[in-house]
PAVEXGU-178415 format. One record per atom (N, C-alpha, C, O): x, z, y; residue in three letters. Coordinates in pm, whole numbers, padded with zeros to 5 digits, always signed. Each point is the difference from the previous one (the first is absolute). Example, Ala and Ser with C-alpha at 12.3 -4.5 7.8 and 13.67 -1.06 7.14 Angstrom:
2
+01319+00780-00569Ala -00089+00000+00119Ala +00090+00000+00120Ala +00104+00066-00002Ala -00139-00138+00107Ser +00082+00006+00119Ser -00077+00073+00109Ser +00051+00017+00111Ser 
END
This chain:
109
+00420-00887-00283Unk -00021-00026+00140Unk +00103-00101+00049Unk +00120+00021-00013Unk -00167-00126+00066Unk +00093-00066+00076Unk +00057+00048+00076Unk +00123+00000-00004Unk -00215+00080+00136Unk +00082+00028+00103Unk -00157+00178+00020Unk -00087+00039-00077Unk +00126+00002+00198Unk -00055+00102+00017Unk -00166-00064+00029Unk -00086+00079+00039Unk +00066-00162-00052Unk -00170-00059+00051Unk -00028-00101-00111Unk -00112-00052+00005Unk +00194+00015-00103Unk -00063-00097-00072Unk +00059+00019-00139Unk +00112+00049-00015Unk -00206-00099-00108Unk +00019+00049-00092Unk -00041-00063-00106Unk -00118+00022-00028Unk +00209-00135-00082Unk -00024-00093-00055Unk -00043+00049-00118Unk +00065+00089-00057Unk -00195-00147-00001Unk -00117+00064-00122Unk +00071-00053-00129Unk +00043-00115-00004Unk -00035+00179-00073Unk +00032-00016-00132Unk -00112-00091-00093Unk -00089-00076+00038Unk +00110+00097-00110Unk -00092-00061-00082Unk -00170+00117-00103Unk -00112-00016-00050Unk +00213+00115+00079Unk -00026+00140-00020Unk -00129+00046+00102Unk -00114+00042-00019Unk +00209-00078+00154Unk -00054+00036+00114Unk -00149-00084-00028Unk -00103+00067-00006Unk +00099-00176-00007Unk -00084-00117+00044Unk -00146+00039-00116Unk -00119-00004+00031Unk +00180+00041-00169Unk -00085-00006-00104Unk -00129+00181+00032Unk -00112+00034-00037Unk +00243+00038+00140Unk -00114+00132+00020Unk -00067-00040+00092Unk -00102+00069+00007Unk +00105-00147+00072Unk -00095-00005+00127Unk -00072-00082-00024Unk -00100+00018+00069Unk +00087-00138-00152Unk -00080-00067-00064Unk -00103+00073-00109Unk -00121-00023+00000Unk +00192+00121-00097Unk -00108+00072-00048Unk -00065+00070+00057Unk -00122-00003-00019Unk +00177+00090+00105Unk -00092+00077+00084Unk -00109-00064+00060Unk -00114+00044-00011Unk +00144-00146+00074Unk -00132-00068+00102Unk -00111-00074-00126Unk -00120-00023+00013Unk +00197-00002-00122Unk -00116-00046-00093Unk -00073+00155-00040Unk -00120-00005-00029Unk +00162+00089+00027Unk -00030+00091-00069Unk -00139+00087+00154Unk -00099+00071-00018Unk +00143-00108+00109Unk -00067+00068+00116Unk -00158-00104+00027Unk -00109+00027+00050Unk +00157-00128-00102Unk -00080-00161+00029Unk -00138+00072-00156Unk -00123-00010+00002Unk +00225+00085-00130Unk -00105+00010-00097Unk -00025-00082-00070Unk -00110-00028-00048Unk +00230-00033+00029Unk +00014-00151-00115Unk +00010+00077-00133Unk +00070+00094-00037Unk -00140-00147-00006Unk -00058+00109-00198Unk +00174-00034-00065Unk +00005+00056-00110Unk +00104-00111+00133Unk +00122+00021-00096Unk +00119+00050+00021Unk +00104+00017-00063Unk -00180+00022+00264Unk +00102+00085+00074Unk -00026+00177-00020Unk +00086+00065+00059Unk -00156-00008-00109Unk +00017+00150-00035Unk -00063+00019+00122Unk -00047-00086+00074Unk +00051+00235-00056Unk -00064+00090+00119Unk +00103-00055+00117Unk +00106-00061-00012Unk -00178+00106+00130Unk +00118+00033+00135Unk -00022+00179+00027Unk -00091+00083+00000Unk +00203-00088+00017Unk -00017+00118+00093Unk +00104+00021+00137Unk +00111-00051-00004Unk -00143+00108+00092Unk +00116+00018+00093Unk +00156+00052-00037Unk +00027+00060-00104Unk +00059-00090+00195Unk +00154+00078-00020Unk +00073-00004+00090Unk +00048-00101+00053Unk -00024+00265-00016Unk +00072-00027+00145Unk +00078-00001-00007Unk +00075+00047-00085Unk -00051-00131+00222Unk +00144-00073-00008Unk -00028-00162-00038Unk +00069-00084+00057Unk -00147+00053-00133Unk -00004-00156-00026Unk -00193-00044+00032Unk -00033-00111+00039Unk -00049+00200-00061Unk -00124-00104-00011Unk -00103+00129+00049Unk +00034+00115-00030Unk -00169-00138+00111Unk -00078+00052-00001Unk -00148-00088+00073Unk -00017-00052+00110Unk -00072+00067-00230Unk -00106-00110+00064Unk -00103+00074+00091Unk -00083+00078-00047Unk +00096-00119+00234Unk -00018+00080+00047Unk -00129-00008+00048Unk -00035-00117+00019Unk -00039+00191+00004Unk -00205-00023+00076Unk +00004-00029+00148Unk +00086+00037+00079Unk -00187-00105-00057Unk +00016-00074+00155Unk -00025+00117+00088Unk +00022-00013+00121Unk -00067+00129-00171Unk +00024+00069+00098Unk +00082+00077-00010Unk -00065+00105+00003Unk +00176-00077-00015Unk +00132-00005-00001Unk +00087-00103+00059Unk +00081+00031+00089Unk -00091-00131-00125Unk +00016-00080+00125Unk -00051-00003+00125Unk +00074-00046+00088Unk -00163+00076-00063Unk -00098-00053+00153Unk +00070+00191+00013Unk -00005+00024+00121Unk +00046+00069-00176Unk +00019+00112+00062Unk +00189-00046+00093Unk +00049+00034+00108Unk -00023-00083-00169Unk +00099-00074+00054Unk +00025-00107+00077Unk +00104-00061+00025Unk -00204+00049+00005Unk -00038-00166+00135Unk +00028-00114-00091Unk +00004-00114+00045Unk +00016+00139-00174Unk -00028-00152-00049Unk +00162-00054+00012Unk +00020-00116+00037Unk +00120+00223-00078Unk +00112-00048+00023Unk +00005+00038-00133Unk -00053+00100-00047Unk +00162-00238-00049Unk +00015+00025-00127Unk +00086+00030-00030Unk +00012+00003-00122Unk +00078+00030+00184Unk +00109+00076-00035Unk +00010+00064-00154Unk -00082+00088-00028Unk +00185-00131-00078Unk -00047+00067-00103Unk +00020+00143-00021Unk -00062+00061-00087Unk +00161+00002+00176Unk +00033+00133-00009Unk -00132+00085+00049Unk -00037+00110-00042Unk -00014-00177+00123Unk -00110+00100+00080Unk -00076-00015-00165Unk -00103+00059+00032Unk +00082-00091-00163Unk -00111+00027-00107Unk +00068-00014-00167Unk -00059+00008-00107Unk +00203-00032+00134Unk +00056+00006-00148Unk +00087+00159+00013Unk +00049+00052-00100Unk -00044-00009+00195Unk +00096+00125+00012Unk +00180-00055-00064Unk +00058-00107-00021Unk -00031+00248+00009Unk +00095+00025-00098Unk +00016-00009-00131Unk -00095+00054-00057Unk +00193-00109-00035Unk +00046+00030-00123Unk +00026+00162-00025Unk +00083+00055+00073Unk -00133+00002-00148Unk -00013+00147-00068Unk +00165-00008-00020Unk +00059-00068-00084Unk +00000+00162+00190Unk +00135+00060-00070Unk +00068+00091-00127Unk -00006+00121+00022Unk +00053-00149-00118Unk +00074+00061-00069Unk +00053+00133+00045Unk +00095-00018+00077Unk -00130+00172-00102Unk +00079+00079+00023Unk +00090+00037-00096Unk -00009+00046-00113Unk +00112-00082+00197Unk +00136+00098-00124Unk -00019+00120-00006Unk +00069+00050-00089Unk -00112-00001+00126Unk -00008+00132-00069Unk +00141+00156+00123Unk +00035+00116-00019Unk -00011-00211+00119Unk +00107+00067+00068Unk -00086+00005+00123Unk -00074-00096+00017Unk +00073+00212+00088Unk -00069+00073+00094Unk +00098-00090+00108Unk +00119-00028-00005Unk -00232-00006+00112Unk +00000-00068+00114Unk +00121+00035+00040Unk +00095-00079+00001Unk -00085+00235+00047Unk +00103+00077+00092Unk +00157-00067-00080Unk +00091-00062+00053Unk -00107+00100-00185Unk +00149+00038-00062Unk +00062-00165-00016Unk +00120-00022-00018Unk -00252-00115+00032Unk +00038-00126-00026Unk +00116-00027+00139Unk +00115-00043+00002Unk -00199+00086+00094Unk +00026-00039+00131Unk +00142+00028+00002Unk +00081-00092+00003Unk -00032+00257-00006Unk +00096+00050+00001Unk +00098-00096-00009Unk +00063-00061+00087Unk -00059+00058-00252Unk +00078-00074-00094Unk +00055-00149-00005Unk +00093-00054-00059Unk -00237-00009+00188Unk +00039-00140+00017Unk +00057-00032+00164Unk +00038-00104+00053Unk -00052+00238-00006Unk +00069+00006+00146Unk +00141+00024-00065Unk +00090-00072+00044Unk -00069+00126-00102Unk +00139+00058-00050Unk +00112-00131-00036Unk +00122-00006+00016Unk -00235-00106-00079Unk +00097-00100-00097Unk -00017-00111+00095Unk +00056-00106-00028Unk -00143+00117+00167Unk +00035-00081+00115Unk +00093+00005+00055Unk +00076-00096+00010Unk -00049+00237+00052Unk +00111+00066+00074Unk +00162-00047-00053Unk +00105-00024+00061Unk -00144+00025-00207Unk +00154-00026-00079Unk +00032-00186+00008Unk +00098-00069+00028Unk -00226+00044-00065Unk +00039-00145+00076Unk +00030-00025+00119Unk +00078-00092+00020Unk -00133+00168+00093Unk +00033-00083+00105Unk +00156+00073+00061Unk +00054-00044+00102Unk -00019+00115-00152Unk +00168+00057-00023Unk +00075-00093-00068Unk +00090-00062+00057Unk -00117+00045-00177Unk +00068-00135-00055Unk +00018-00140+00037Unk +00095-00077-00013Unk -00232+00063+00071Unk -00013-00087+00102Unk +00064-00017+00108Unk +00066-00103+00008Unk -00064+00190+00097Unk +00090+00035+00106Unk +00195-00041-00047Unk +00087-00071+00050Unk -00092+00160-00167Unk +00183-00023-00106Unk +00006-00174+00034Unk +00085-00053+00071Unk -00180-00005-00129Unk +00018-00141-00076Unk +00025-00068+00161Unk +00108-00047+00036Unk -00244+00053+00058Unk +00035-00050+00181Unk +00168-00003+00002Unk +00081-00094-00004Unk -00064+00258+00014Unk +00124+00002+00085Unk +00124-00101-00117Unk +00073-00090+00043Unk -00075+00120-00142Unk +00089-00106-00077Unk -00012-00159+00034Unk +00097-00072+00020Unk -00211+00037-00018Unk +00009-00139+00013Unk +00031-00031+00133Unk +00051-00111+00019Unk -00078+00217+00120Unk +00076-00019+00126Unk +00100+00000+00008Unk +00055-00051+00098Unk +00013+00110-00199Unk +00173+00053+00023Unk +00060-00122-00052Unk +00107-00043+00043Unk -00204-00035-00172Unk +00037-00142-00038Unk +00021-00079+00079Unk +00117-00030+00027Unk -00262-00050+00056Unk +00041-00058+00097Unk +00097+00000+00098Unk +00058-00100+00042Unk -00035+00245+00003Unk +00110+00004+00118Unk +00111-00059-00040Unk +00062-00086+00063Unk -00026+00144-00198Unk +00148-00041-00030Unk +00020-00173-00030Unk +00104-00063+00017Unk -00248+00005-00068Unk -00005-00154+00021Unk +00015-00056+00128Unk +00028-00119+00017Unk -00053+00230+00109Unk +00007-00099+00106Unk -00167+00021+00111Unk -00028-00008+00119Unk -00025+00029-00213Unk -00148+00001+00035Unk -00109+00142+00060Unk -00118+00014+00029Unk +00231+00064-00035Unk -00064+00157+00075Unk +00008+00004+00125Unk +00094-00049+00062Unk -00221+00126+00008Unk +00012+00006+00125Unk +00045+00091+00069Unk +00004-00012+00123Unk 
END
């Protein structure tokens, strides 16, 4: 990703979306298509026209299928509130040090 809205294609990038659309198009050396959410879904006009005809690709590629680790919603949450909390304590440590820096440079308010 360049930045949070834009996102420079690989070569990788360029060669799947090229097969895919040959493959959706039904070019005999591109293989089958099939959909994948998260990246492709070839959608029926009425599916569109149920949507006023806005192409938005999220409104018909969905989501990418998440990976479950194998660890329960509740006990993730816990565990990652926990290792926030400790950062933003450490965090808070590191603030007040680099204020106490400045002051003594001259530069605290």
């Amino acid at each position: 990703m360049v930045d949070r809205t834009h996102r420079e294609l690989t070569d990788e990038d360029l060669g799947k979306i090229a097969g895919t659309y040959h493959a959706w198009r039904g070019d005999k050396d591109a293989g089958d298509y099939t959909d994948m959410p998260g990246f492709c879904r070839a959608a029926k006009l009425d599916d569109i026209r149920k949507h006023g005809h806005v192409l938005t690709p999220g409104r018909y590629v969905g989501a990418e299928t998440a990976e479950d680790d194998g660890e329960p919603f509740e006990e993730k949450m816990k565990r990652l509130t926990a290792t926030l909390r400790e950062q933003q304590a450490e965090a808070a440590k590191l603030d007040a040090a680099i204020a106490a820096n400045l002051k003594e440079l001259g530069y605290g308010g």
